[in-house]
PDBQT receptor file of N, H, CA, C and O in Angstrom, charges set to zero:
ATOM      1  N   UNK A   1      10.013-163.850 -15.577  1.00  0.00    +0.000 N 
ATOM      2  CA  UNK A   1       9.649-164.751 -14.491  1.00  0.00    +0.000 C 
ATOM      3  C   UNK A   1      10.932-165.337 -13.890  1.00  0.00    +0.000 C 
ATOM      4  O   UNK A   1      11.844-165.884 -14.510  1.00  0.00    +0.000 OA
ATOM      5  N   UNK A   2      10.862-165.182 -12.927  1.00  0.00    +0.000 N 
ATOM      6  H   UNK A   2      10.120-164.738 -12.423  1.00  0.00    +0.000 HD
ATOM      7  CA  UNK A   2      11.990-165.726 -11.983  1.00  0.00    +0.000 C 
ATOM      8  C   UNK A   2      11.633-166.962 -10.776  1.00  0.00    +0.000 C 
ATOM      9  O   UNK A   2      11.383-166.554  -9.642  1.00  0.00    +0.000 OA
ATOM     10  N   UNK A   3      11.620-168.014 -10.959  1.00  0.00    +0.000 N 
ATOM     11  H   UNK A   3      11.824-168.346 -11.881  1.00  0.00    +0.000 HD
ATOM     12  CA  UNK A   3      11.182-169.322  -9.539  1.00  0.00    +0.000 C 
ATOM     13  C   UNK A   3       9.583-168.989  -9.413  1.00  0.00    +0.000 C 
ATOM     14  O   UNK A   3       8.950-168.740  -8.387  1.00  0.00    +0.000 OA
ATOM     15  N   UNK A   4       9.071-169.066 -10.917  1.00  0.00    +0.000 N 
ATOM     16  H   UNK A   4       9.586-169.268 -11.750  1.00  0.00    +0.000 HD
ATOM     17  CA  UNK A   4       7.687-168.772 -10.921  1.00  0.00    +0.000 C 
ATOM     18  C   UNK A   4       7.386-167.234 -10.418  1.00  0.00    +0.000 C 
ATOM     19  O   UNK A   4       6.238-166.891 -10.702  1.00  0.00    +0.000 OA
ATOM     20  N   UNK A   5       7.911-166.552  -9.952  1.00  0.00    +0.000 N 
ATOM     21  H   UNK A   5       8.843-166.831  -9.721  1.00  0.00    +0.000 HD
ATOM     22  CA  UNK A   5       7.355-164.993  -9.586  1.00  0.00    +0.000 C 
ATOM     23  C   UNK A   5       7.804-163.873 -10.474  1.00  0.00    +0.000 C 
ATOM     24  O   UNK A   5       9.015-163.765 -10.668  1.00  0.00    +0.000 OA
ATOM     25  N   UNK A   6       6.932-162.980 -11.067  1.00  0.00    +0.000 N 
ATOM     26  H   UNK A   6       5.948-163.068 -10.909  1.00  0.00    +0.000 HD
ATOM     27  CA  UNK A   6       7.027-161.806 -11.479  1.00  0.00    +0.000 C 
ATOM     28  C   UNK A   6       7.907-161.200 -11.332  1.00  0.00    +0.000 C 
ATOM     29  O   UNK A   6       8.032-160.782 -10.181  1.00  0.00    +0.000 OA
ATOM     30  N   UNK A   7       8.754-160.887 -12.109  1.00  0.00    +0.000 N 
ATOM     31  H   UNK A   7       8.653-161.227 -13.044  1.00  0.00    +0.000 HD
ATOM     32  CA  UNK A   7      10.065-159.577 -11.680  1.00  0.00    +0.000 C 
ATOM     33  C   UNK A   7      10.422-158.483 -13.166  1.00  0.00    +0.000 C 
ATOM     34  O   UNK A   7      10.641-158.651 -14.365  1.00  0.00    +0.000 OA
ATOM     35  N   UNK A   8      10.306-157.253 -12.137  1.00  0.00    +0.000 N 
ATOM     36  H   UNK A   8      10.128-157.117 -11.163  1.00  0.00    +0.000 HD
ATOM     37  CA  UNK A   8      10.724-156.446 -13.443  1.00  0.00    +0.000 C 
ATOM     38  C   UNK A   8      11.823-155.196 -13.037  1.00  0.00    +0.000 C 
ATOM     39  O   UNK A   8      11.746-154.552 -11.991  1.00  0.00    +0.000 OA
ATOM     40  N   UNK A   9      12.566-155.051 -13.795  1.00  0.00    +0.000 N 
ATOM     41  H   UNK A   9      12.629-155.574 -14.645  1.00  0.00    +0.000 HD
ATOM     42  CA  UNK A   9      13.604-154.000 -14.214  1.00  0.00    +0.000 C 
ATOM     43  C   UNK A   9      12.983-152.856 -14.806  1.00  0.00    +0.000 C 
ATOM     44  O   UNK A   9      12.040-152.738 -15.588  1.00  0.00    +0.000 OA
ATOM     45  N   UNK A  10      13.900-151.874 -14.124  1.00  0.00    +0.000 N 
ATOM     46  H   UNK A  10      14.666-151.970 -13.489  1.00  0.00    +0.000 HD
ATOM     47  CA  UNK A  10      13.642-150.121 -14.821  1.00  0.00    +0.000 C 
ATOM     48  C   UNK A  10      14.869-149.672 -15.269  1.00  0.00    +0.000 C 
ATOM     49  O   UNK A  10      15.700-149.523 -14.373  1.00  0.00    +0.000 OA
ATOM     50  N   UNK A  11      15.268-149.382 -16.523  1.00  0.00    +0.000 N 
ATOM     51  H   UNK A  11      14.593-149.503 -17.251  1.00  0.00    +0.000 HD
ATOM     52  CA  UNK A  11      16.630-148.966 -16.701  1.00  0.00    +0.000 C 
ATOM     53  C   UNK A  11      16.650-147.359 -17.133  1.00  0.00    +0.000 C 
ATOM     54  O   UNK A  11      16.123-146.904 -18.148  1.00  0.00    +0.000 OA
ATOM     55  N   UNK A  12      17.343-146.644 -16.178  1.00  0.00    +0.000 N 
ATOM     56  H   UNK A  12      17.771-147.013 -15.353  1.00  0.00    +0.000 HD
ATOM     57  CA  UNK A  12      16.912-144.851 -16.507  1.00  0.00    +0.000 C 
ATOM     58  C   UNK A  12      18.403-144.748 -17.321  1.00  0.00    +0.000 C 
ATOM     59  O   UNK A  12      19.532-145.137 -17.022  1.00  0.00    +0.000 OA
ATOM     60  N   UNK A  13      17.788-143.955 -18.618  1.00  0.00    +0.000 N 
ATOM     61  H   UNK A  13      16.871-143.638 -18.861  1.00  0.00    +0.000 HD
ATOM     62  CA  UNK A  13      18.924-143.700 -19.376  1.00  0.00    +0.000 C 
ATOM     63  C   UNK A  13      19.722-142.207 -19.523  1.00  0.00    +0.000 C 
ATOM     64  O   UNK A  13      19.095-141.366 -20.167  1.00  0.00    +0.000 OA
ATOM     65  N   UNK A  14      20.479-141.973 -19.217  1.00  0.00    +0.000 N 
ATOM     66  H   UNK A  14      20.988-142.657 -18.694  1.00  0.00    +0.000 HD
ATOM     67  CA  UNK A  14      20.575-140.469 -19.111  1.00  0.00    +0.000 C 
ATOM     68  C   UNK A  14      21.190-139.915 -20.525  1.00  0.00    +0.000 C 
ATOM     69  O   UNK A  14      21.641-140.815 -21.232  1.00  0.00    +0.000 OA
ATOM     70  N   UNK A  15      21.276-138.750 -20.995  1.00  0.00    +0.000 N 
ATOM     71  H   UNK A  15      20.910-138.019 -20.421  1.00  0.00    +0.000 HD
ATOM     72  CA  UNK A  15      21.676-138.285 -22.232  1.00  0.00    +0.000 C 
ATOM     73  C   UNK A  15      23.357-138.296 -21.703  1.00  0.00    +0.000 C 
ATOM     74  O   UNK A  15      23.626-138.086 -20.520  1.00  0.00    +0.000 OA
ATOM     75  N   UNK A  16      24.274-138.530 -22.588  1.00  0.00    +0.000 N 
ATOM     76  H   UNK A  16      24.055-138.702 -23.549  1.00  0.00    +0.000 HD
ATOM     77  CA  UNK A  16      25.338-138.142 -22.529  1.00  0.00    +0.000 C 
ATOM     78  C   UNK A  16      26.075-137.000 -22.336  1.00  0.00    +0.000 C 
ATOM     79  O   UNK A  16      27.263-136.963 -22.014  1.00  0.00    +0.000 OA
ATOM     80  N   UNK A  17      25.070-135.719 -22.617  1.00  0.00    +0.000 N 
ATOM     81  H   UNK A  17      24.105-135.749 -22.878  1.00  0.00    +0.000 HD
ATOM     82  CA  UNK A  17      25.132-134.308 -22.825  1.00  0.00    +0.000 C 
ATOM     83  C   UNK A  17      25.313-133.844 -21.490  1.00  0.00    +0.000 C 
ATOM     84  O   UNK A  17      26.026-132.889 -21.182  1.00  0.00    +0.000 OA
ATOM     85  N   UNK A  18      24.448-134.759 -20.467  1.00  0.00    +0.000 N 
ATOM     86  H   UNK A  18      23.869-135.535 -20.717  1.00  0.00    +0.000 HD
ATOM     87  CA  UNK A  18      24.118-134.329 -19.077  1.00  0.00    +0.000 C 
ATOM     88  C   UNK A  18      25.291-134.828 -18.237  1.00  0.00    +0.000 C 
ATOM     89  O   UNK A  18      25.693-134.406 -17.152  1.00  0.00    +0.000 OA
ATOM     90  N   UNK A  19      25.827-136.008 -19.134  1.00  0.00    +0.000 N 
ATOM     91  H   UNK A  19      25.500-136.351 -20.015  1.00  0.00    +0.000 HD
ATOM     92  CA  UNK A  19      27.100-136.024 -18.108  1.00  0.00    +0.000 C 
ATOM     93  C   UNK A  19      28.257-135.559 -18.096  1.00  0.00    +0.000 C 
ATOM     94  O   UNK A  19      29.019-135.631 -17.132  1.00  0.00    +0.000 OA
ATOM     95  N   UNK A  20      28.515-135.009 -19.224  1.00  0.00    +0.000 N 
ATOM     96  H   UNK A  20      27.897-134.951 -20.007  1.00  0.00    +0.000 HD
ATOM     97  CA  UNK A  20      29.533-134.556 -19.804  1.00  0.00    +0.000 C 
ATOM     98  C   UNK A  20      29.480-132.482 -19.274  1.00  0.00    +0.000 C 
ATOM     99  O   UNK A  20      30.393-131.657 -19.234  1.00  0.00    +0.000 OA
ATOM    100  N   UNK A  21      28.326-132.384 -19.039  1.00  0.00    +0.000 N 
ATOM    101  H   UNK A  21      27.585-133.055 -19.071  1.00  0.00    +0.000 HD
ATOM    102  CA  UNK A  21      28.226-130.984 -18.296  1.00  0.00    +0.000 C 
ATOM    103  C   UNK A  21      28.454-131.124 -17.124  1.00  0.00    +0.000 C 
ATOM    104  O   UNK A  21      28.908-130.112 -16.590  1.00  0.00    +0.000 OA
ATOM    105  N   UNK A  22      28.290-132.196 -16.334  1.00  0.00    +0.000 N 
ATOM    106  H   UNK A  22      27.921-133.018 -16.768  1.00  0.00    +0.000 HD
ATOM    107  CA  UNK A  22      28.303-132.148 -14.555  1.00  0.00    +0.000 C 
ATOM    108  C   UNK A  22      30.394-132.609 -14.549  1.00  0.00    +0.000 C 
ATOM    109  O   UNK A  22      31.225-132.149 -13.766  1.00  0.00    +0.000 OA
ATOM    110  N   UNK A  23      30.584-133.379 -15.433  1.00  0.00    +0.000 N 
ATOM    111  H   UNK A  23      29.909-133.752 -16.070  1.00  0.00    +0.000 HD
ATOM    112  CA  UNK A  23      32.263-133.356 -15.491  1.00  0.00    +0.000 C 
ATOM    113  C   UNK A  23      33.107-131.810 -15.706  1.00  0.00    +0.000 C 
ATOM    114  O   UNK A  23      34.080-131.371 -15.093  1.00  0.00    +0.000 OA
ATOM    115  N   UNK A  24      32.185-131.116 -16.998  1.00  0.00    +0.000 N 
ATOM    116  H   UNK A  24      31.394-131.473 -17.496  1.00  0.00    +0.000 HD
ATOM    117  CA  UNK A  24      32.829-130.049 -16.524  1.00  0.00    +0.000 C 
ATOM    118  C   UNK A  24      32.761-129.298 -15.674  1.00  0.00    +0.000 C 
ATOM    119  O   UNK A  24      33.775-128.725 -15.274  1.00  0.00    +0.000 OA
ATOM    120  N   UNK A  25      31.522-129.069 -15.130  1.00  0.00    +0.000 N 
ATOM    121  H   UNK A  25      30.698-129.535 -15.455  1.00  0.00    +0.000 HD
ATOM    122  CA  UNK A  25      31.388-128.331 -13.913  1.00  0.00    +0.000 C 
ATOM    123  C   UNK A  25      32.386-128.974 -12.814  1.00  0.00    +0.000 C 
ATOM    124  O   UNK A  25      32.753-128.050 -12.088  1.00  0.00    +0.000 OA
ATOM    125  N   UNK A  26      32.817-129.879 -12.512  1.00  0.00    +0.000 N 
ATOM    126  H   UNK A  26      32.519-130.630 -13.102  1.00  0.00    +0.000 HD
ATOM    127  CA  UNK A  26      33.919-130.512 -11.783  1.00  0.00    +0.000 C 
ATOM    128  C   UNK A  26      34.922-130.114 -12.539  1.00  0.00    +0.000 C 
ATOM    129  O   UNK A  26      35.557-129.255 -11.927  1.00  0.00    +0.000 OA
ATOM    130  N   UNK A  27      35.223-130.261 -13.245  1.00  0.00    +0.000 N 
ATOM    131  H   UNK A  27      34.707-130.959 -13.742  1.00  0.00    +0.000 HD
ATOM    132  CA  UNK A  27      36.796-129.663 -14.376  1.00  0.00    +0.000 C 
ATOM    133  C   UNK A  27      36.974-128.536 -14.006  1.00  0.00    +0.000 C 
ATOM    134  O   UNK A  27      38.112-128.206 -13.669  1.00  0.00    +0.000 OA
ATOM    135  N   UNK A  28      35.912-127.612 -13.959  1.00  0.00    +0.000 N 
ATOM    136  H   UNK A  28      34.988-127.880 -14.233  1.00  0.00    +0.000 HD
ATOM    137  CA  UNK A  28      35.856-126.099 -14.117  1.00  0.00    +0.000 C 
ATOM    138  C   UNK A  28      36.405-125.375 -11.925  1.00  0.00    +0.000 C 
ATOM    139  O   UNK A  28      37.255-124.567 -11.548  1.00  0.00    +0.000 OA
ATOM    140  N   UNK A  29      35.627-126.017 -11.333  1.00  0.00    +0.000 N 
ATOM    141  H   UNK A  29      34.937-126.673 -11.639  1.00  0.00    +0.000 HD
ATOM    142  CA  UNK A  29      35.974-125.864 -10.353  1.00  0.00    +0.000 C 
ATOM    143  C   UNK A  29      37.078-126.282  -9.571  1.00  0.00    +0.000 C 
ATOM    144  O   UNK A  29      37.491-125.653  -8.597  1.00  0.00    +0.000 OA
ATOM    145  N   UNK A  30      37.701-127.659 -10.120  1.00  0.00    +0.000 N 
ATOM    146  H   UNK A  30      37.365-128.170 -10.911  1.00  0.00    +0.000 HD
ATOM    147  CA  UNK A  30      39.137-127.994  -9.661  1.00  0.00    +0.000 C 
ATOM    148  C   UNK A  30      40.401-126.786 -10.521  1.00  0.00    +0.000 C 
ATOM    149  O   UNK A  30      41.311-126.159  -9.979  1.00  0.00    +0.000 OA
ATOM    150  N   UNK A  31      40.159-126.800 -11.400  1.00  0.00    +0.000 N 
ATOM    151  H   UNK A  31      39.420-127.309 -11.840  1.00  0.00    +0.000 HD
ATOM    152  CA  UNK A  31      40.801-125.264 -12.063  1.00  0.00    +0.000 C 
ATOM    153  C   UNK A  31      40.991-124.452 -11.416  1.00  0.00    +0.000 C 
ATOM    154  O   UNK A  31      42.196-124.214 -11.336  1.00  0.00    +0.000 OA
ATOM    155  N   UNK A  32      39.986-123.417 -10.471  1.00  0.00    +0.000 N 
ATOM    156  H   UNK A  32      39.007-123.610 -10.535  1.00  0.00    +0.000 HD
ATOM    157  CA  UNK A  32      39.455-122.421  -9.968  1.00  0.00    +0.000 C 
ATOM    158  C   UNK A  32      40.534-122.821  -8.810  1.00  0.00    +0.000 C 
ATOM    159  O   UNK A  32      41.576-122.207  -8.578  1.00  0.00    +0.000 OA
ATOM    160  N   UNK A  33      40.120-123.832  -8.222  1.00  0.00    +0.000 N 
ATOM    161  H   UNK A  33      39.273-124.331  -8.410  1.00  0.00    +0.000 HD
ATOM    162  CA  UNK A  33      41.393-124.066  -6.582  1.00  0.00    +0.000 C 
ATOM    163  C   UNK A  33      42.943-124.175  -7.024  1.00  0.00    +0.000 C 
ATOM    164  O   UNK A  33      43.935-123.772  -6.415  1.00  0.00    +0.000 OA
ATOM    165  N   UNK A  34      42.853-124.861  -8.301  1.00  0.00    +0.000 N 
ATOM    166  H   UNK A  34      42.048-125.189  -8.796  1.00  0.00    +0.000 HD
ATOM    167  CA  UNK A  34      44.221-124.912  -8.565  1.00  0.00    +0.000 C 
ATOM    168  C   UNK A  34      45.021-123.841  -8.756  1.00  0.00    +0.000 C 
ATOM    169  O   UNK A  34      46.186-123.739  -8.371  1.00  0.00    +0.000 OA
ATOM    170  N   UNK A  35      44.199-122.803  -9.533  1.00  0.00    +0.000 N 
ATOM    171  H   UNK A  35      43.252-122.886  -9.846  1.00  0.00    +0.000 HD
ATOM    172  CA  UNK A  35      45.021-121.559 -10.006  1.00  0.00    +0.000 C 
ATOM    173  C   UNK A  35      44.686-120.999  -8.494  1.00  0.00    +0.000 C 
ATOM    174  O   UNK A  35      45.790-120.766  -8.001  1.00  0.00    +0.000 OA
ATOM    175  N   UNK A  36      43.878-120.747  -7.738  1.00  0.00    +0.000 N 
ATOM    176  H   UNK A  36      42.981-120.937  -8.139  1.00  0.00    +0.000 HD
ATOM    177  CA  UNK A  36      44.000-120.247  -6.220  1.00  0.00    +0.000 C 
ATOM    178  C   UNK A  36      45.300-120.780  -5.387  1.00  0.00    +0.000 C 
ATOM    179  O   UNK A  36      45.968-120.061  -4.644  1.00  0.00    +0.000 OA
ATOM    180  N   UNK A  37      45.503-121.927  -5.596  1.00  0.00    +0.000 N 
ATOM    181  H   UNK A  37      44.960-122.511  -6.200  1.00  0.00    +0.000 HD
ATOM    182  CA  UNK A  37      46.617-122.654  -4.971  1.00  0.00    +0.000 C 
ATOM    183  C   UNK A  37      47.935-122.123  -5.418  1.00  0.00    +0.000 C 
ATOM    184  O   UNK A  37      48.927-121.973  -4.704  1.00  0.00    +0.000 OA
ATOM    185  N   UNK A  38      47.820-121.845  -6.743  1.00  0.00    +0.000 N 
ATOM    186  H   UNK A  38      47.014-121.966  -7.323  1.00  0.00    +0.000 HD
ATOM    187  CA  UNK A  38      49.309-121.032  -7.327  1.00  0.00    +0.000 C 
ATOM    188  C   UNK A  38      49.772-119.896  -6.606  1.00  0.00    +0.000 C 
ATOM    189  O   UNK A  38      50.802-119.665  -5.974  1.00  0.00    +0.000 OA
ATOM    190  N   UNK A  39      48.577-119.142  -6.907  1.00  0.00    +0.000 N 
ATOM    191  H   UNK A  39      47.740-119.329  -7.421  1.00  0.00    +0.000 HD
ATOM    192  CA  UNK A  39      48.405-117.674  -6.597  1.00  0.00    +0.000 C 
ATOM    193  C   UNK A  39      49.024-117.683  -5.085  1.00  0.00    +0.000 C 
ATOM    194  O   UNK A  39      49.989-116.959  -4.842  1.00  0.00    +0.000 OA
ATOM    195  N   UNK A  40      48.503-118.444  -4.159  1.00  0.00    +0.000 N 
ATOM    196  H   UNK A  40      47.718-119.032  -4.357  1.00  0.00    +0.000 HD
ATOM    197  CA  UNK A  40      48.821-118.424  -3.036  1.00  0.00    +0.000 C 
ATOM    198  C   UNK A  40      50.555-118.443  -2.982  1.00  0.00    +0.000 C 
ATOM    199  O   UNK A  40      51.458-117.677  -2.645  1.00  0.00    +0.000 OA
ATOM    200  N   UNK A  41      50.438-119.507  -3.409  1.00  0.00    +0.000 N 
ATOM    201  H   UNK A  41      49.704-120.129  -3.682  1.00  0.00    +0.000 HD
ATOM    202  CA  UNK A  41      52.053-119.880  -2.718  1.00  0.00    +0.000 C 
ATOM    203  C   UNK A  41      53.199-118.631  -3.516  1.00  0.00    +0.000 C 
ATOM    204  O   UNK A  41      54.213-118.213  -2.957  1.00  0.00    +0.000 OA
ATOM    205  N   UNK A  42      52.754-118.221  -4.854  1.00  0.00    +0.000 N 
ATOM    206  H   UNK A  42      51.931-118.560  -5.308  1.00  0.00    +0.000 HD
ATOM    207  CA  UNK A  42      53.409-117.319  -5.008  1.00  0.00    +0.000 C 
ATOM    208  C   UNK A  42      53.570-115.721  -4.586  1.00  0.00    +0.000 C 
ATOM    209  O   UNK A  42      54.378-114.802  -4.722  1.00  0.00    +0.000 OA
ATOM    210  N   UNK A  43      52.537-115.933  -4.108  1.00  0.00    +0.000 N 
ATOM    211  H   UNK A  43      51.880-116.679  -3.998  1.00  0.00    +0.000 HD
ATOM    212  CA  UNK A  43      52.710-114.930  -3.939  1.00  0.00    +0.000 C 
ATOM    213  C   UNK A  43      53.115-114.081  -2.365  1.00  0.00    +0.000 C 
ATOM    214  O   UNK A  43      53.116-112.917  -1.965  1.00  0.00    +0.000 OA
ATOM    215  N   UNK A  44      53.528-115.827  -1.648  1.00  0.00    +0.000 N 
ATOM    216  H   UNK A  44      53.527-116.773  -1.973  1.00  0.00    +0.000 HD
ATOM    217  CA  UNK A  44      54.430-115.655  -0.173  1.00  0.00    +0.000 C 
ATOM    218  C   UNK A  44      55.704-115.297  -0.368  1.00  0.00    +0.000 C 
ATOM    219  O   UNK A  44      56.455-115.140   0.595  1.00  0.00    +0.000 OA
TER     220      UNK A  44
């Protein structure tokens, strides 16, 4: 109760597993440009 009125909270919990896969999928793809980025310049 809040100034006499009803109030409620939803707290969504996510597994840790799930975030730690969407980081690598970001890990994994900054990799991919980086070694593209090498490749490039060396190979001017």
């Amino acid at each position: 109760m809040l100034n006499g009125d009803p109030h409620y909270s939803l707290f969504i919990i996510t597994p840790i597993s799930n975030i730690y896969s969407k980081i690598n999928e970001i890990i994994l793809t900054e990799r991919l440009e980086m070694f593209s980025l090498i490749a490039g310049i060396l190979r001017q």
